[in-house]
Biotite code that builds the C-alpha atoms (Angstrom):
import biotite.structure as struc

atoms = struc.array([
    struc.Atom([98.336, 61.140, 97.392], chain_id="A", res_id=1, res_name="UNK", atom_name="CA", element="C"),
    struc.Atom([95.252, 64.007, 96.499], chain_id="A", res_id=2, res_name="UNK", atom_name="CA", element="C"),
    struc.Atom([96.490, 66.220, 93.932], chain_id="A", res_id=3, res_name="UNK", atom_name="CA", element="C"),
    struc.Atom([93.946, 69.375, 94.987], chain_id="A", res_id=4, res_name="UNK", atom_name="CA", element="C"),
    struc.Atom([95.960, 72.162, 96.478], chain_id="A", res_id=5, res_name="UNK", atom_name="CA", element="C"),
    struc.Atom([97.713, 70.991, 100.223], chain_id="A", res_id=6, res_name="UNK", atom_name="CA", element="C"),
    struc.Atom([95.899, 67.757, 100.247], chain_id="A", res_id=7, res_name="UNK", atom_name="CA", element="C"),
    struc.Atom([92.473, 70.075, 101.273], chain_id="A", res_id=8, res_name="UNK", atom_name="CA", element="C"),
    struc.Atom([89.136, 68.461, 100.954], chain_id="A", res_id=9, res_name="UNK", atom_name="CA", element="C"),
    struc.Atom([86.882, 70.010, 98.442], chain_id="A", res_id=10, res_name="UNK", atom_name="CA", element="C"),
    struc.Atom([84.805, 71.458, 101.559], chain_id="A", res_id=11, res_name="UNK", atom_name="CA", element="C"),
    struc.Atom([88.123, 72.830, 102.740], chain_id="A", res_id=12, res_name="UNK", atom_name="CA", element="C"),
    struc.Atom([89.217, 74.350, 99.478], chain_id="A", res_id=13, res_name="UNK", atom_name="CA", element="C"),
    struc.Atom([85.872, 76.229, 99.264], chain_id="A", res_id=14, res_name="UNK", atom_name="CA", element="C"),
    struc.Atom([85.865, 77.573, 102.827], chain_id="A", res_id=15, res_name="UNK", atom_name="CA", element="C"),
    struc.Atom([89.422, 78.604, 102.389], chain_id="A", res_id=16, res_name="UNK", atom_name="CA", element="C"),
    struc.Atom([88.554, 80.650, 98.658], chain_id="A", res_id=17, res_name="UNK", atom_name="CA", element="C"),
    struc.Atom([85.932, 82.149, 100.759], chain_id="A", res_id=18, res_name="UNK", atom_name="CA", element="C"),
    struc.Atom([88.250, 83.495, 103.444], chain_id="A", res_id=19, res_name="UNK", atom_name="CA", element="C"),
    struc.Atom([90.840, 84.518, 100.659], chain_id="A", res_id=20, res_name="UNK", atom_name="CA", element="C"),
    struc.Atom([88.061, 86.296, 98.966], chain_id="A", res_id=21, res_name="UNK", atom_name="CA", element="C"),
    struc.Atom([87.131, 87.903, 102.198], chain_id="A", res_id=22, res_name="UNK", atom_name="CA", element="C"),
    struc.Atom([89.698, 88.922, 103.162], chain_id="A", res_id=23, res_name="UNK", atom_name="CA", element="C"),
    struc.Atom([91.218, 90.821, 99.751], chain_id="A", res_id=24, res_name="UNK", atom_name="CA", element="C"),
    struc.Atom([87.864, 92.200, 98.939], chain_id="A", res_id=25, res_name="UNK", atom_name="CA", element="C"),
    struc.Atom([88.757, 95.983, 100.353], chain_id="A", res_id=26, res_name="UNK", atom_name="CA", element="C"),
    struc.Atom([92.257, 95.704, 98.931], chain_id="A", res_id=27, res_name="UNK", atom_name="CA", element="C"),
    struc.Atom([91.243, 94.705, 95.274], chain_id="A", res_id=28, res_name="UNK", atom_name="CA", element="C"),
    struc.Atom([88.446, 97.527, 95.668], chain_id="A", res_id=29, res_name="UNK", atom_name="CA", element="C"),
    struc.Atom([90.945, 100.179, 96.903], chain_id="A", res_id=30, res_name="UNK", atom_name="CA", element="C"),
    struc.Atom([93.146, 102.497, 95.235], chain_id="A", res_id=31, res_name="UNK", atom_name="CA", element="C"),
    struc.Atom([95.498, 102.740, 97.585], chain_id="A", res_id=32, res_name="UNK", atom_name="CA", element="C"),
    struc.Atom([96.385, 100.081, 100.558], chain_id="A", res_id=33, res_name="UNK", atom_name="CA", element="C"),
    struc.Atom([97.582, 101.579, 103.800], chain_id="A", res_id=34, res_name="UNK", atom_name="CA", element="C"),
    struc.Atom([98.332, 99.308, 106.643], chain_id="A", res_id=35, res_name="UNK", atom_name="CA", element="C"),
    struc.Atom([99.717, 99.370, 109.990], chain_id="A", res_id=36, res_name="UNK", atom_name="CA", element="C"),
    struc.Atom([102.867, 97.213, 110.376], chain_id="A", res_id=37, res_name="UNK", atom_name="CA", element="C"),
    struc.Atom([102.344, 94.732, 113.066], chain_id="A", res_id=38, res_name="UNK", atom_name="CA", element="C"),
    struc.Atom([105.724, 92.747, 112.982], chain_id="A", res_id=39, res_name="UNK", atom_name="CA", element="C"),
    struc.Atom([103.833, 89.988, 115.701], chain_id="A", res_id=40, res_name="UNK", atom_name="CA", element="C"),
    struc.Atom([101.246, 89.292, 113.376], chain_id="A", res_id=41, res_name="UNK", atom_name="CA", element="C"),
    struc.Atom([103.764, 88.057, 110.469], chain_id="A", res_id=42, res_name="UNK", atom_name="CA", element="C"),
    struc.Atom([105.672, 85.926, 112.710], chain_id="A", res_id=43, res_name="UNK", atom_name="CA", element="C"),
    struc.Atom([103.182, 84.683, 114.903], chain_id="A", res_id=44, res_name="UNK", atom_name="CA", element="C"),
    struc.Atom([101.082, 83.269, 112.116], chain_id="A", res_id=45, res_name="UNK", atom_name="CA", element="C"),
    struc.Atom([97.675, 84.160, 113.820], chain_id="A", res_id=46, res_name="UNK", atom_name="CA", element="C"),
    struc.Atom([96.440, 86.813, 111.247], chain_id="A", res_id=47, res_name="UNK", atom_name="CA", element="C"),
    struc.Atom([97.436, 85.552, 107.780], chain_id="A", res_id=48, res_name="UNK", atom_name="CA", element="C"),
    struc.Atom([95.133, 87.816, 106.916], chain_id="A", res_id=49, res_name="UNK", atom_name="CA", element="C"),
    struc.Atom([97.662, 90.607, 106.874], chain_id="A", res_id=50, res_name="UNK", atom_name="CA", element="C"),
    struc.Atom([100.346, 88.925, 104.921], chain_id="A", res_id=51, res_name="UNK", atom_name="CA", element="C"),
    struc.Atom([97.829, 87.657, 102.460], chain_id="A", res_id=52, res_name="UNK", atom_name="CA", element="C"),
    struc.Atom([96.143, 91.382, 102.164], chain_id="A", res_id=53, res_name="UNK", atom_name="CA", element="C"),
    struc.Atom([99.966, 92.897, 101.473], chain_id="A", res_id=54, res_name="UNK", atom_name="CA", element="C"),
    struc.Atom([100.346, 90.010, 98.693], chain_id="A", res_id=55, res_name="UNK", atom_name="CA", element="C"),
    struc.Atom([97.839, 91.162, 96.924], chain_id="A", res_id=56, res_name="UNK", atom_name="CA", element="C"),
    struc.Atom([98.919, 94.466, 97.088], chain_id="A", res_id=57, res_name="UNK", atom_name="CA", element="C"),
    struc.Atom([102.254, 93.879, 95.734], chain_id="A", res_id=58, res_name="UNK", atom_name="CA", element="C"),
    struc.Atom([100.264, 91.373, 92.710], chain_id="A", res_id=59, res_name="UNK", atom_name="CA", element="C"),
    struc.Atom([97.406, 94.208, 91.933], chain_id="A", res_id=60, res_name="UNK", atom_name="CA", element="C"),
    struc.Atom([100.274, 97.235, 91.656], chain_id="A", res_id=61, res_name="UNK", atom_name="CA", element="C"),
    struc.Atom([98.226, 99.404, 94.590], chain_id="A", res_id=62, res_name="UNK", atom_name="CA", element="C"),
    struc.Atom([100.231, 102.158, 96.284], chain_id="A", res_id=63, res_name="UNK", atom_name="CA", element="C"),
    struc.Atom([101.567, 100.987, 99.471], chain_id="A", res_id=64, res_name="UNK", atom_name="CA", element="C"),
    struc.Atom([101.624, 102.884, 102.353], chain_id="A", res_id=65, res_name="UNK", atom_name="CA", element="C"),
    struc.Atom([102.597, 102.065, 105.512], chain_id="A", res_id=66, res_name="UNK", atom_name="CA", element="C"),
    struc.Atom([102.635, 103.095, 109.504], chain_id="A", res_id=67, res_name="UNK", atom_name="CA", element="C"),
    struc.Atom([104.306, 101.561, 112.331], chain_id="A", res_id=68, res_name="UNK", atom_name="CA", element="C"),
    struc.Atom([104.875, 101.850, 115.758], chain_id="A", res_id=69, res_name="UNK", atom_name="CA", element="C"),
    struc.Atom([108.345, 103.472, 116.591], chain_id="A", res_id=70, res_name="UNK", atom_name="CA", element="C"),
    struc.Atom([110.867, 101.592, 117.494], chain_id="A", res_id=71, res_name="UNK", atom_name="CA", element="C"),
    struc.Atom([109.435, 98.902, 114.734], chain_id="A", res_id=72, res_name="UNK", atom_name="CA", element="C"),
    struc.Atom([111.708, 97.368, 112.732], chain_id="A", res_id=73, res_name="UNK", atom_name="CA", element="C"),
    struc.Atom([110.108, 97.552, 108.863], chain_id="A", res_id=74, res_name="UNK", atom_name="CA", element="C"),
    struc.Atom([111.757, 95.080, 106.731], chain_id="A", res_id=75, res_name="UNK", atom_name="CA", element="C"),
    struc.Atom([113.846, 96.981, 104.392], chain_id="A", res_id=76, res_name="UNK", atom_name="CA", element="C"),
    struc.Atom([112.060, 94.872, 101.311], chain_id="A", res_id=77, res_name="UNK", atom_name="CA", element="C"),
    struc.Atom([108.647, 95.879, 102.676], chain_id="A", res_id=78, res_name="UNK", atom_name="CA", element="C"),
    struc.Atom([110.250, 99.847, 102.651], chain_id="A", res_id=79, res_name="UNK", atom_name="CA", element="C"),
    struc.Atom([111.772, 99.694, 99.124], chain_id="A", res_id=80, res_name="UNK", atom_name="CA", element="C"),
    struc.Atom([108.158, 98.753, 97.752], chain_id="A", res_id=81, res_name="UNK", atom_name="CA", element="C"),
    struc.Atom([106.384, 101.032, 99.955], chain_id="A", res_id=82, res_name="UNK", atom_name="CA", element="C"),
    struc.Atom([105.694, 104.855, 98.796], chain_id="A", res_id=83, res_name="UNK", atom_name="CA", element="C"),
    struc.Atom([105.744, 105.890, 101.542], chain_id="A", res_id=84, res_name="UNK", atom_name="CA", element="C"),
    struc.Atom([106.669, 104.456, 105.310], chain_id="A", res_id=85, res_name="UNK", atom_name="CA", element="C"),
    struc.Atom([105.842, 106.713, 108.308], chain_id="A", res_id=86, res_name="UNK", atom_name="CA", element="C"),
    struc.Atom([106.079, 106.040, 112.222], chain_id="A", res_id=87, res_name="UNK", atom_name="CA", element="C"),
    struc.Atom([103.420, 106.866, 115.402], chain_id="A", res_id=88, res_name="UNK", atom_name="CA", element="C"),
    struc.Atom([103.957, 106.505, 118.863], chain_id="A", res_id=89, res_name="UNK", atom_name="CA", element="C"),
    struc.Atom([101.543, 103.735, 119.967], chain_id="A", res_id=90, res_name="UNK", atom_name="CA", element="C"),
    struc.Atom([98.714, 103.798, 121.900], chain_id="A", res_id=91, res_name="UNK", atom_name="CA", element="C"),
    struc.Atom([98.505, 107.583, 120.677], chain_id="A", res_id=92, res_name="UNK", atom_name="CA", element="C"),
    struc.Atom([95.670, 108.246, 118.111], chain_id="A", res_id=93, res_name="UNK", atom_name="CA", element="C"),
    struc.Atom([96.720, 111.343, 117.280], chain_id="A", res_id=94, res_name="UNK", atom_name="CA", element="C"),
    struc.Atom([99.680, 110.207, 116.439], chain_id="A", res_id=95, res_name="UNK", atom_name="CA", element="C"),
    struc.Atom([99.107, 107.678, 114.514], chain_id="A", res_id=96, res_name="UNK", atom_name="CA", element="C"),
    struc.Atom([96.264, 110.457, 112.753], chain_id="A", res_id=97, res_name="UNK", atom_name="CA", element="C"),
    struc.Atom([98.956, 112.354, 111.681], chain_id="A", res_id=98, res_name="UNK", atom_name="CA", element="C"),
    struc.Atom([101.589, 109.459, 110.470], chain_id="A", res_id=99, res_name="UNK", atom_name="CA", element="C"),
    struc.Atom([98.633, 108.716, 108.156], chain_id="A", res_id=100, res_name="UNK", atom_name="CA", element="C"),
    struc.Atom([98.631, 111.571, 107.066], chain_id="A", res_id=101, res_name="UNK", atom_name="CA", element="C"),
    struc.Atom([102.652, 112.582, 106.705], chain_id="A", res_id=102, res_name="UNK", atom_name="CA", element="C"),
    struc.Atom([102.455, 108.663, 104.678], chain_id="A", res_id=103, res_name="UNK", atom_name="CA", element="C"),
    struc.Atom([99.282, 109.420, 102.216], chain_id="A", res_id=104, res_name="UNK", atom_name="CA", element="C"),
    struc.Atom([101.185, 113.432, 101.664], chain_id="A", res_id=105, res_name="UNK", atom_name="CA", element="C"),
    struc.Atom([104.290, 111.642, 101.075], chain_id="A", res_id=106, res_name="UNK", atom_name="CA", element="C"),
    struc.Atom([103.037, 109.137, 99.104], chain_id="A", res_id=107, res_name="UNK", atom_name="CA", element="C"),
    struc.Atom([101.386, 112.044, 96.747], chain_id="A", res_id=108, res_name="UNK", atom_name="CA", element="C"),
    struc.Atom([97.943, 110.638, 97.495], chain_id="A", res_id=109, res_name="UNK", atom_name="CA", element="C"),
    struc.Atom([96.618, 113.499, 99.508], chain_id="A", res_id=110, res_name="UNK", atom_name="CA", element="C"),
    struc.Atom([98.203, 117.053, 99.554], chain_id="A", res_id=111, res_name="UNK", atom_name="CA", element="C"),
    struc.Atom([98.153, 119.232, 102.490], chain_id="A", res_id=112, res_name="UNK", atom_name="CA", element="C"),
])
């Protein structure tokens, strides 16, 4: 039995810090994380990327802010950490321009 981290080679463990690294690099160098809920990507498993990048917003304190699609379905733990949790109609930029904006006001990171 290995006893390094999920039985990963030492090659694996190093490509995987890498792609950690990667992919937290704008969050830890951010003062505030905005994302746009994507319910599929969670379950689906094929962008841990996202669920690592809210992790480390949760562990590094950032204001969390949040748009989604109507008709999503936000976890109620993800809203009760969030400052703010606004909706868009999809496929709508303008939309979605303006939920960004109603979260970041809302949020108190941006005034009107």
């Amino acid at each position: 039995m290995s006893d390094r981290p999920f039985g990963l080679t030492p090659k694996q463990e190093r490509e995987f810090l890498k792609w950690a690294k990667a992919a937290t690099e704008g969050v830890t160098k951010s003062a505030v994380f905005l994302q746009i809920f994507n319910a599929q990507a969670l379950t689906d498993g094929k962008d841990l990327a996202y669920a690592l990048q809210l992790g480390a917003a949760i562990l590094l304190d950032k204001p969390i802010v949040i748009i989604a699609p109507e008709g999503s379905v936000v976890p109620p733990k993800l809203q009760a950490i969030a400052r703010s949790v606004q909706y868009f109609i999809a496929n709508d930029p303008q939309s979605m321009m303006l939920a960004t904006r109603r979260a970041l006001e809302a949020a108190g990171i941006v005034e009107h």
